[in-house]
N, C-alpha and C positions, 0 to 999 in steps of 0.2 A: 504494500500500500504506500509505504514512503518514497520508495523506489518511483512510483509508477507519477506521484505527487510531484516527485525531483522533475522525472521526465518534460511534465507538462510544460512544470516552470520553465525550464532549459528551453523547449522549443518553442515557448511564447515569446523569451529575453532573445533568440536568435532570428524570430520572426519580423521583430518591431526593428525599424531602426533609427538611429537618429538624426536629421536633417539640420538643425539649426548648428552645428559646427561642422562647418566645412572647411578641409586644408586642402589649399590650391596646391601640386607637386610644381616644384620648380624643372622648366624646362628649357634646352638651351635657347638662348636669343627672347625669352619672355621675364627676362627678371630672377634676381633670390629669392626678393618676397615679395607675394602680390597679396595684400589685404584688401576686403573688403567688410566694414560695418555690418552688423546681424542685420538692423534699418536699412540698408544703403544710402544712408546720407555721407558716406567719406568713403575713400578707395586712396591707396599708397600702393604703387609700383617700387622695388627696390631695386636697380640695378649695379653694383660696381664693376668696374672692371680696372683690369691692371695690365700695361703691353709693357714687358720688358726687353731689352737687346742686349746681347753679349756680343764682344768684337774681339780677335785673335787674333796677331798678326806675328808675324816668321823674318826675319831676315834670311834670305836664299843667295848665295854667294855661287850658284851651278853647282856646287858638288852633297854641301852640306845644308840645314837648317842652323840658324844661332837662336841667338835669345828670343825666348817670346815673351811679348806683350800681350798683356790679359784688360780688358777693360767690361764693368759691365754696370748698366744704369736702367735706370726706370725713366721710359719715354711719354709715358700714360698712366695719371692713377686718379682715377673719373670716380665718383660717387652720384648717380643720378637716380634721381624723385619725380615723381609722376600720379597724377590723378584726377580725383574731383571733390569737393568739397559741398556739401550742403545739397546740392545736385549735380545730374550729370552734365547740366548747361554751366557750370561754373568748375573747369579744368585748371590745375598747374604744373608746371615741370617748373624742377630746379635742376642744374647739372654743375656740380665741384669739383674742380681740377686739381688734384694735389701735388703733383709729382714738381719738379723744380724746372723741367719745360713748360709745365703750364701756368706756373705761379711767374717765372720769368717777363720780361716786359715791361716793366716799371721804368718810367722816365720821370722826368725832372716835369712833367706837365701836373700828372697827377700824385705828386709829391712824394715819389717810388714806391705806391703801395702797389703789392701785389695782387695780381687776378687771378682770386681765387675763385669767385662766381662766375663761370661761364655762359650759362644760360639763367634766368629768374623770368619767367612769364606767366600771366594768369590769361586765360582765352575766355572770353564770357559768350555764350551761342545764344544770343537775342533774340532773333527770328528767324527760324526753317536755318537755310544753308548760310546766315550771315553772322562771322563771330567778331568781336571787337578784342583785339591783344594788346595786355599794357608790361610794359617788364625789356629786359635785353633777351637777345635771343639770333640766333641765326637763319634768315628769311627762309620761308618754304619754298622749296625747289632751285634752292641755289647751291652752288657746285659746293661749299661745305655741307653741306646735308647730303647731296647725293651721292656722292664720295666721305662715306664716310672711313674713319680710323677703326671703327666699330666692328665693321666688318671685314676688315683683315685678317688673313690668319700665317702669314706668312708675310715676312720684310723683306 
């Protein structure tokens, strides 16, 4: 009778299941972590990524190799945020450069601060296909966005 009791229970607890937490898998090219609110009033995109290069070089005299030079730096170290807030008609990206190419660039104009924010945009979609963007950011469909770094997989 306890046995048969157990049973029931077991195949009610394996029948039901539960929908209000859902974990997105992370897959390549869609982000580490993609959150979205139980409500859906807010969504976060996680992406980082990191391009590193190693450089090796040989002195070659025709017969022998001599000394090698080892060098090896981080060309890319990106932290980008993406979503919506409040609704899906009010979008933002941020995208953070960290490595010491992208922080580089600092002149005497803007008092050598580094540029660490790349992108900061909020997109607000008003009406049907018309969105109004306020923030920095790199125009759509222009050759830094088309080409992008992102999608490299080989230097």
């Amino acid at each position: 009778m306890k046995l048969r009791n157990l049973l029931i229970i077991i195949v009610c607890v394996l029948c039901f299941t539960t929908k209000a937490q859902t974990i997105s898998d992370a897959s390549f090219g869609k982000g580490l972590i993609n959150f979205v609110a139980k409500d859906s009033t807010f969504s976060m995109k996680f992406a980082p990524r990191i391009q590193a290069r190693f450089n090796s070089q040989w002195d070659y005299d025709g017969d022998s190799y001599g000394d090698a030079a080892q060098n090896f730096s981080l060309r890319r170290a990106r932290l980008k945020f993406s979503g919506f807030a409040y609704t899906t008609k009010l979008k933002y990206k941020v995208e953070l450069g960290l490595s010491n190419r992208d922080v580089s660039g600092a002149s005497e104009f803007n008092r050598n601060t580094p540029r660490i924010i790349l992108d900061a945009v909020v997109m607000w979609n008003f009406f049907q296909n018309f969105e109004l963007w306020a923030g920095q950011t790199k125009l759509p469909g222009n050759v830094e966005r088309v080409v992008s770094s992102a999608n490299l997989q080989l230097i």
